[in-house]
C-alpha angles and dihedrals in degrees: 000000000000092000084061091053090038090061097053083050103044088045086043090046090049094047095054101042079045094058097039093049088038088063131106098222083057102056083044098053087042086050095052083044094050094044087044088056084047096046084049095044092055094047091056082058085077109066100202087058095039089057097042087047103039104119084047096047084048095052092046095051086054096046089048083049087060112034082051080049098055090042086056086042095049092044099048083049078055084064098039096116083044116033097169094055087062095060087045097068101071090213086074102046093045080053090049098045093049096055101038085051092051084057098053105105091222095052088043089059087054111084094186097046081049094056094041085058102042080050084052093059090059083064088073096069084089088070090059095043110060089200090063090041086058093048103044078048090059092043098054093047091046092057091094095046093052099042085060085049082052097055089041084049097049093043090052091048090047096049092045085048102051085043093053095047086051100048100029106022093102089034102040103016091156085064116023100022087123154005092267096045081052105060094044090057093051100044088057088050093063092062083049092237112151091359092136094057100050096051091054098046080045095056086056081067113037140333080229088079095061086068097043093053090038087050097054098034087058089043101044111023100042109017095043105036089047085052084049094055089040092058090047097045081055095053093042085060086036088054101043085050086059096046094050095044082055099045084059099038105083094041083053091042093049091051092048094051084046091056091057096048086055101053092043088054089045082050090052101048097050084049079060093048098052102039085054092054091046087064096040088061098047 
């Protein structure tokens, strides 16, 4: 009996936290909280501030604790006729995380710990602004991508370094004396600083060198970095698809779940009916 009350109260108590967090007025008001922790953040960074202000700063930092502490409260009552959905979405779970680390004693003693958490919650602005959520979207799905950009990178650095120490360490041992000198030097040149420089000093050398730095700067300056904003262009269209498929999937849930409720109540109506026929007959 008081699991049957206990339903009606739980789906009324979800509607309600669902149309209260769902609201405009309330991503507006999370968004001013989160930019306030980050304005207060940013003044503790001045000493001289951080130690006038200190009972204030102090206050603020509390008030932020509990007003981040009712939003994970009135989200997870959005979820009340369904508990598991709310620790689905990772939003939620990052929330959650946050807050429940900020309470352990050990973490609370830590004042750098503190104000790494306190930066992670800045990180939450993306939630309120659909644009961000898109972007750290892209950026999650394109981590494969880049990570094999990053192997065909290294490879192509490790080959040209070990190139370069073979051909130019007598020569040019300042910059190419070893492995490691190498690939500094390379890692500068594909961002085409001193290139200039370096071919001249190189042609000194030898002509050769004019096709060795031709050569990688074609390779890792122009191919590769082209192939790096190909993979995230890909993951920015991967990760709109997904926000709009997300954006239609509990409307389309919802009717779904409407539609089942409807036949079960047609099902039920025609076992009426024909229970009713079968005693008019006897």
């Amino acid at each position: 009996m008081a699991d049957r009350v206990g339903v009606p109260f739980r789906r009324v108590l979800a509607e309600r936290a669902d149309r209260l967090t769902s609201a405009r007025w309330f991503s507006a008001v999370v968004l001013a909280t989160i930019l306030g922790n980050a304005v207060t953040l940013g003044v503790e960074t001045y000493a001289g501030l951080a130690q006038r202000w200190h009972g204030p700063l102090t206050t603020l930092e509390n008030l932020f604790m509990a007003a981040f502490a009712l939003e994970v409260a009135l989200r997870a009552a959005a979820h009340a006729d369904r508990p598991r959905d709310f620790f689905r979405e990772p939003w939620n779970v990052f929330d959650l995380t946050v807050l429940l680390v900020a309470q352990i004693p050990a973490v609370q003693s830590n004042a750098t710990v503190l104000r790494l958490l306190r930066l992670a919650r800045i990180i939450r602005a993306a939630r309120m602004l659909p644009q961000l959520r898109v972007l750290m979207l892209a950026v999650g799905k394109s981590l494969p991508g880049t990570l094999s950009f990053l192997l065909v990178g290294a490879l192509l650095l490790y080959l040209y370094a070990v190139l370069g120490w073979i051909c130019f360490a007598e020569d040019d041992p300042e910059r190419y004396g070893s492995l490691g000198r190498a690939v500094l030097t390379l890692l500068l040149l594909m961002t085409l600083d001193g290139l200039g420089l370096a071919v001249h000093d190189g042609l000194a050398i030898s002509r050769w060198t004019l096709l060795y730095y031709g050569s990688y700067v074609l390779l890792a300056s122009f191919v590769l970095v082209n192939l790096l904003i190909g993979v995230v262009i890909n993951s920015l269209e991967e990760a709109r698809a997904t926000e709009r498929e997300e954006r239609r999937l509990p409307s389309g849930a919802s009717g779904a779940a409407d539609d089942e409720q409807l036949r079960a109540r047609i099902a039920e109506a025609r076992r009426a009916l024909d229970e009713l026929e079968a005693g008019l007959r006897r």
